[in-house]
C-alpha positions in Angstrom: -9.5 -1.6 4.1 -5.6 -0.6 5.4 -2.7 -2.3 3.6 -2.4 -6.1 4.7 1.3 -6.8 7.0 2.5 -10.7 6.9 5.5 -11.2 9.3 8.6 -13.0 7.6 10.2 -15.9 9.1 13.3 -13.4 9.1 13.2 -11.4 12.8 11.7 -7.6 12.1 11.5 -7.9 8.4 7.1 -7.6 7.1 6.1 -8.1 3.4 3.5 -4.8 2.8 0.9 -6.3 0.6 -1.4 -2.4 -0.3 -4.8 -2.7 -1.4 -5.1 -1.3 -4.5 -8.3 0.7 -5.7 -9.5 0.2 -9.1 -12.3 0.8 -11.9 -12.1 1.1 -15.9 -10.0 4.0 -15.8 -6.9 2.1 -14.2 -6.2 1.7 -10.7 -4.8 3.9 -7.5 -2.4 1.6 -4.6 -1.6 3.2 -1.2 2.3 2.2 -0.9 2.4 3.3 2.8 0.1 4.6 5.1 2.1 5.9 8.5 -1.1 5.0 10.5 -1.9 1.5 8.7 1.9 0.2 9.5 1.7 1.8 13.3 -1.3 -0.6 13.5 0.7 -3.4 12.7 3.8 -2.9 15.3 5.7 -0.8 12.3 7.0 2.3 13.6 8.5 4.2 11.1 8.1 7.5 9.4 9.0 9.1 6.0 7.5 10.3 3.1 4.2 9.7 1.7 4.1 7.6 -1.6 1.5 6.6 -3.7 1.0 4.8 -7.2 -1.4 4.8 -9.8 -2.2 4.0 -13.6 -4.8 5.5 -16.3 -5.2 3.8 -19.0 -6.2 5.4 -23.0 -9.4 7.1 -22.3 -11.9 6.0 -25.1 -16.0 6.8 -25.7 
């Protein structure tokens, strides 16, 4: 599932909410995805950019 886009009541301005992929070890978020935001009307282009968190690995 692509990132979620909500319109703000402010004209041209979209709150990004990124679906964020996790399991025991921690968790992975997609902070932009070119191709999800051109769905949504966003044209823009830069750099990829990603997130993500491990936590202590334990047996």
């Amino acid at each position: 599932m692509p990132s979620a886009v909500e319109s703000l009541a402010i004209p041209a301005v979209n709150l990004v909410h990124p679906k964020k992929h996790a399991d025991g070890r921690g968790f992975f978020s997609e902070t932009y995805s070119q191709g999800d935001l051109a769905a949504a009307g966003i044209d823009i282009h830069f750099g990829g950019k990603t997130r993500e968190f491990q936590g202590q690995f334990t047996e």
